[in-house]
C-alpha positions in Angstrom: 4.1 0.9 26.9 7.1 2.7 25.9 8.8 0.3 27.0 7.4 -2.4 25.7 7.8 -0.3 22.4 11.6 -0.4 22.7 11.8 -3.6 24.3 9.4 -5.4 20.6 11.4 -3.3 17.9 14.9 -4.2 18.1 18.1 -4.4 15.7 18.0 -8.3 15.7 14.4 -8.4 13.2 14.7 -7.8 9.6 12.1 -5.0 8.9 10.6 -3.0 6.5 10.1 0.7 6.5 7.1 2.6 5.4 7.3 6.7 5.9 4.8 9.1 5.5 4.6 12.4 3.8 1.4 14.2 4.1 1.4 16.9 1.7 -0.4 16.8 -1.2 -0.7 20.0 -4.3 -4.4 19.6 -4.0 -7.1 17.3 -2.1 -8.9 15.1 -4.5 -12.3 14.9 -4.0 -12.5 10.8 -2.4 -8.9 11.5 -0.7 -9.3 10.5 3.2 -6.1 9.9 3.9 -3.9 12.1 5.5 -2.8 15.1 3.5 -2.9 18.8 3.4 -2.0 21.3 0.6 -0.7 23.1 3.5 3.0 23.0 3.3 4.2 26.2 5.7 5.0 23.3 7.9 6.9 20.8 5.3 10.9 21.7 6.0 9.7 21.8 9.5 8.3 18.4 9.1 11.0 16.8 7.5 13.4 17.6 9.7 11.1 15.7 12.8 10.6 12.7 10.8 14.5 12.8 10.2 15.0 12.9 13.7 12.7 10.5 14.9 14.1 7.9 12.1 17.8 8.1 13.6 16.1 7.5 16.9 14.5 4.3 15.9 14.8 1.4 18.9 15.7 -0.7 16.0 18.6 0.9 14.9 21.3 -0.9 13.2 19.0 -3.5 12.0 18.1 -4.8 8.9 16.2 -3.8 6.3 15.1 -4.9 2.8 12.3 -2.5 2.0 11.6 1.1 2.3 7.9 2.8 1.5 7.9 6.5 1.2 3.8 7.2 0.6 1.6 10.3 1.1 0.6 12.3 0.6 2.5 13.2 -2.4 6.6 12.4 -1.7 7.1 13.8 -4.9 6.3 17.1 -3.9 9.6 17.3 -1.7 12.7 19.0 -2.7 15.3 17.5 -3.5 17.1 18.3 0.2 14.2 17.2 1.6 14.2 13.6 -0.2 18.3 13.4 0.5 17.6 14.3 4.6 14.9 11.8 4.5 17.2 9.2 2.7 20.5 10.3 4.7 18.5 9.5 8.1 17.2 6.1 6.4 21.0 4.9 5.2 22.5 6.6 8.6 20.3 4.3 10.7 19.4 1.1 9.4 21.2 -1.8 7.4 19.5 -1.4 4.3 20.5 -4.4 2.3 21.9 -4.6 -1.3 19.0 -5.0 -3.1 16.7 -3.9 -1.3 13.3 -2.4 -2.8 12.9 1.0 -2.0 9.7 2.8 -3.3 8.4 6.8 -3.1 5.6 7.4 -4.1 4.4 10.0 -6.9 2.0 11.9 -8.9 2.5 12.5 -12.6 2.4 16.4 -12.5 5.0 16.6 -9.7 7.3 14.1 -11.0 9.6 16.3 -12.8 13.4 15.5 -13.9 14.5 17.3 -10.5 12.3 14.7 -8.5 13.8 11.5 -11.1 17.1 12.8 -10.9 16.7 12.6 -6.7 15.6 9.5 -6.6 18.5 7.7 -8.5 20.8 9.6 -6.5 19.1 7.8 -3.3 19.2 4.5 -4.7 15.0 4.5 -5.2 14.4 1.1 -7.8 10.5 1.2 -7.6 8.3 4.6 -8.1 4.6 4.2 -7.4 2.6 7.0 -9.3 -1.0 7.2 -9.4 -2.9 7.0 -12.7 -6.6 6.3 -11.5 -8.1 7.1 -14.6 -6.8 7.3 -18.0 -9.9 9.9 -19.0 -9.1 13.4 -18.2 -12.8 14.3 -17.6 -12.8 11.6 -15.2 -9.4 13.1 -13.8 -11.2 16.6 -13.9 -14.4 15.9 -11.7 -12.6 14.2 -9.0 -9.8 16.9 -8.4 -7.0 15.2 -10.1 -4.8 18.1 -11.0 -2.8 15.7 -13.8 -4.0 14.4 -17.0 -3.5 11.6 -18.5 -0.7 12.8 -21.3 1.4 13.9 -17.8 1.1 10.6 -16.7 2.5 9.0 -19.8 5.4 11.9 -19.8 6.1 11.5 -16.2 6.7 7.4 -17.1 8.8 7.9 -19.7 10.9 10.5 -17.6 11.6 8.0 -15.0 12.4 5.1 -17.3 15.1 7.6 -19.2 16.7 7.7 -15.7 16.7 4.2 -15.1 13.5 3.5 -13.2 11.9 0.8 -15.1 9.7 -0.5 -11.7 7.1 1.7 -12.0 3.7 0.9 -10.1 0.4 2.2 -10.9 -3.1 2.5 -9.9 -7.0 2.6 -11.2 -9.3 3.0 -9.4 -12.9 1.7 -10.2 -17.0 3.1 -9.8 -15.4 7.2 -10.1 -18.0 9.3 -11.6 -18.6 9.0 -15.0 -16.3 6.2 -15.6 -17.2 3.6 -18.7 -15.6 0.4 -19.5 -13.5 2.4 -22.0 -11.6 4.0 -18.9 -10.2 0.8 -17.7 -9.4 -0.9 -21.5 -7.1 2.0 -21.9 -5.7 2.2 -18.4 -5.1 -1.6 -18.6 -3.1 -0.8 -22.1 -1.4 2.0 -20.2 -0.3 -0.1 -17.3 0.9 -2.6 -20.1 3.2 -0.3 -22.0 4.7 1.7 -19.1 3.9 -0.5 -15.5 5.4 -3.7 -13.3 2.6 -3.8 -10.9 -0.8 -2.1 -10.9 -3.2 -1.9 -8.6 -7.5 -2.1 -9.0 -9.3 -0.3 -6.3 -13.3 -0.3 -6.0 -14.1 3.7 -4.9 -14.8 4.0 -1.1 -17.0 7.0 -0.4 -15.5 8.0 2.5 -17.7 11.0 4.9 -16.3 13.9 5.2 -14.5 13.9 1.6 -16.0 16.7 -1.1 -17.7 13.3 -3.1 -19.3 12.4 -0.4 -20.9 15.8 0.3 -21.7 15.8 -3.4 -24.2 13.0 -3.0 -22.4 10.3 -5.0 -23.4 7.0 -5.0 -21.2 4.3 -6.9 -22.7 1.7 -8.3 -21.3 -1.6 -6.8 -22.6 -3.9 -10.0 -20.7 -1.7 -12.3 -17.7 -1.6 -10.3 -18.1 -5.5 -10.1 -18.0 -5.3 -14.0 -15.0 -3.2 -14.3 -13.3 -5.2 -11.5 -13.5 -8.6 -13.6 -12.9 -6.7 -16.7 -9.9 -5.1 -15.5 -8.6 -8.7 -14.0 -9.4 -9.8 -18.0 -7.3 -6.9 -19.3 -4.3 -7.1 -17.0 -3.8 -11.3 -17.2 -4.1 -11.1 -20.7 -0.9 -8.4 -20.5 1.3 -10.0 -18.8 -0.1 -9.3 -15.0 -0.8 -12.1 -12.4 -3.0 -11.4 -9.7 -1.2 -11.8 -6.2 -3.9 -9.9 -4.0 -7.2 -8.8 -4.4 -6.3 -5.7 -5.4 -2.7 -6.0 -6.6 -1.2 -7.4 -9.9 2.7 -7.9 -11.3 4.4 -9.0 -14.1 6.9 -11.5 -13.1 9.1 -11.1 -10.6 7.8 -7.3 -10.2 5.3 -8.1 -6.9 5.6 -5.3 -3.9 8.0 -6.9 -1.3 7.0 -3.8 0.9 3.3 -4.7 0.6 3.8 -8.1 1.0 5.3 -7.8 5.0 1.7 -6.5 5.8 -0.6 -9.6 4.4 2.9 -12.4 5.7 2.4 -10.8 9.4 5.7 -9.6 8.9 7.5 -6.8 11.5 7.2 -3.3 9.8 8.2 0.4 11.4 6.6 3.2 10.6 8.0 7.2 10.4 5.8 10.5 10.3 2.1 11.6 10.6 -0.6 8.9 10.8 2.5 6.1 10.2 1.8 2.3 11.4 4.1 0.2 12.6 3.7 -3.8 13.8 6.4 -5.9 15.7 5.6 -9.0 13.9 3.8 -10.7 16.7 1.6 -8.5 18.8 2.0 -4.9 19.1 1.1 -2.2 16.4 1.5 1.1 16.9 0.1 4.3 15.5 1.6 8.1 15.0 -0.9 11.1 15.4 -3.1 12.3 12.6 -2.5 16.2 13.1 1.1 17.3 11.9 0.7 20.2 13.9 1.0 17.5 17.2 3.3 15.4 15.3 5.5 18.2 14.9 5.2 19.2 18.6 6.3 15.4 19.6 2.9 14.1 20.2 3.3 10.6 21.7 2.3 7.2 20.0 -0.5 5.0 20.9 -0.3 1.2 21.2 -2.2 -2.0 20.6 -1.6 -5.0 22.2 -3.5 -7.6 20.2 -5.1 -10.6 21.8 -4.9 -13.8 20.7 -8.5 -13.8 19.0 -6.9 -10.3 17.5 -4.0 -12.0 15.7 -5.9 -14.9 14.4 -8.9 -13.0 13.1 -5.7 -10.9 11.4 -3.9 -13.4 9.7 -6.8 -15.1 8.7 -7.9 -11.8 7.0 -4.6 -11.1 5.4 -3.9 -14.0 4.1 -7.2 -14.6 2.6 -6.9 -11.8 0.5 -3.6 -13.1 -1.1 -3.9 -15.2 -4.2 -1.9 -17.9 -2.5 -4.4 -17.7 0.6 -3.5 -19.3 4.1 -0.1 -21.9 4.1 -1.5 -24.1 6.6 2.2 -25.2 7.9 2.5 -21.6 8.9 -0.7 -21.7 9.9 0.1 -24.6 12.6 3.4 -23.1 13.6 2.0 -20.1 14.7 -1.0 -21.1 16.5 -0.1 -24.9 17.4 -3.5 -26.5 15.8 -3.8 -27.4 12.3 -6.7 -25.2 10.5 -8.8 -28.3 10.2 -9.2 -28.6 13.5 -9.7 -24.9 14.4 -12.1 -24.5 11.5 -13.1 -27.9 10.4 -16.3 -27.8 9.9 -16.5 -24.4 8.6 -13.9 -25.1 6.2 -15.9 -28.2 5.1 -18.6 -26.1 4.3 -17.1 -23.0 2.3 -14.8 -25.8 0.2 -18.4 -27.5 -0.7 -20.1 -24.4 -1.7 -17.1 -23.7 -3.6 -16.6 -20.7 -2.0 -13.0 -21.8 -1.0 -10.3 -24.0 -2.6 -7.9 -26.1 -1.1 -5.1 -26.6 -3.1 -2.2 -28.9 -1.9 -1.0 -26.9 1.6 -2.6 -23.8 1.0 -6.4 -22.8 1.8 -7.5 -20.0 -0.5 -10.8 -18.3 -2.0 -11.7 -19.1 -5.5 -10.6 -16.8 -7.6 -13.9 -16.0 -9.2 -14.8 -15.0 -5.6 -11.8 -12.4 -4.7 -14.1 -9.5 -5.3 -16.7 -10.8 -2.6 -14.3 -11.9 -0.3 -15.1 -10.3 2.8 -18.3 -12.3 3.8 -16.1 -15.6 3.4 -13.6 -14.8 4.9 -15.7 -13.8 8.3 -16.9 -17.2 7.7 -13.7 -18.3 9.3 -12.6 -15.1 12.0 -13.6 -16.0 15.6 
């Protein structure tokens, strides 16, 4: 499969990057990705992923977006955020005006981590908010509040980072309505893009040991509320979870609901060719660092339908359906006719010109319409 590997991810696609950092000051209570407050390993670390990104089967190829995500990248140093970049520039053609992104958290997104950034030509800096109430903050294990988040904003914007992305997410303990009015004014006065999450209790995580229950009706409420809030500042809604004033959507995020080749660097990193093949790094840093191989998946042909019906579906824009016949040579009346007929009467799903897409009152309970149409 290595082959295969080297043979799908060549310099002739245009790709995107994503790289992941798994270290984190603290673990917040629903965290389940991939992070440690370990960080004995981190210059250690760094210096693999370095290596393996001037390795890439794709080098010399193009690329218009980079994703740095964690983890927390801003709790680099600054050598560690120039190696990462330096390997990055070394390797690929990143293209003038490319978006690149790290992502951040407000108490480790000091003037040393700002002034880093600029220097590597970052334009777009993700940093998590999730509440705006700092007993909310406190019970979950954020280690910020909310005044850190607004200094940490301001910082970047002094330096010339006026993309800034944000996040909120919805049904944490103790939450109220109030949470999400002020986050929404928050995202408002300091954000491009913000993104609305519903709490996953994930087993395994400290919440989830604790017993806590969200309740989906209230997160249902706070979803359309915060949907409210956001279009009436400014925000469109471009996926389910995902909003942007104009001109300001992810491009990064974007390659994963278009189908679109990605490569992926570090710990628990995925990467996709574009047309079958995805591939996956370890989960343990210790057997990253020791060179642990990848692991492949060759999707089938049901596989890649049932995936870019899913992705698309959760875009605002939904499924082109002149994509949709390029790509799988039968228009999506004639592989889903009838259940298309269906979904459109109930109202369930719109179709609006070339596009088939859910009705935007029913984003939030997507999922069961959209198996409607998988195979």
């Amino acid at each position: 499969m290595q082959d295969k590997f080297r043979a799908s991810f060549t310099p002739d696609k245009k790709y995107g990057v994503y790289i992941h950092i798994p270290f984190c000051k603290s673990k917040c209570a629903y965290c389940a990705f991939v992070s440690s407050p370990d960080m004995s390993c981190k210059a250690r670390y760094v210096a693999d992923l370095a290596d393996e990104i001037s390795n890439s089967p794709a080098k010399s190829g193009a690329v218009d977006t980079v994703y740095i995500g964690g983890g927390t990248p801003s709790c680099l140093t600054r050598d560690e955020i120039l190696r990462i970049f330096e390997a990055v520039y070394g390797t690929f053609n990143v293209e003038n005006g490319a978006e690149i992104t790290v992502e951040a958290n407000p108490e480790s997104c000091g003037d040393d981590f700002a002034r880093a950034c600029v220097d590597c030509g970052v334009n777009r800096v993700s940093m998590g908010l999730q509440s705006s109430d700092d007993e909310v903050l406190k019970r979950v294990g954020r280690v910020h509040c909310y005044s850190d988040f607004v200094a940490a904003a301001e910082r970047l914007r002094s330096r010339g980072i006026k993309n800034i992305s944000s996040d909120v997410i919805l049904g944490l303990p103790g939450q109220t309505a109030d949470d999400i009015h002020k986050s929404a004014e928050t995202f408002s006065k300091y954000c491009t893009h913000a993104s609305v999450y519903a709490l996953t209790v994930e087993e395994g995580t400290p919440l989830y040991a604790s017993g806590f229950c969200p309740d989906d009706d209230g997160i249902a409420d706070m979803y359309d509320l915060a949907v409210k809030l956001l279009c009436e500042n400014g925000f469109s809604r471009y996926e389910v979870s995902n909003f942007a004033k104009c001109g300001m959507r992810s491009r990064h995020n974007q390659k994963y609901w278009s189908f679109e080749p990605y490569l992926a660097f570090g710990v628990a990193a995925h990467g996709f060719d574009g047309e079958r093949l995805r591939y996956a790094h370890t989960n343990d840093v210790n057997k990253y660092i020791r060179g642990s191989s990848l692991t492949f998946t060759e999707l089938s042909d049901k596989d890649v339908y049932n995936e870019y019906v899913m992705l698309a579906l959760r875009t605002e824009r939904g499924i082109d359906t002149d994509d949709f016949a390029s790509r799988f040579g039968v228009s999506i009346e004639q592989r889903a006719g009838s259940v298309l007929d269906s979904l459109t009467k109930s109202g369930l799903v719109v179709r609006d010109g070339k596009y088939v897409r859910i009705s935007p009152d029913k984003m939030f309970v997507m999922n069961g319409i959209i198996e409607e149409l998988m195979i």
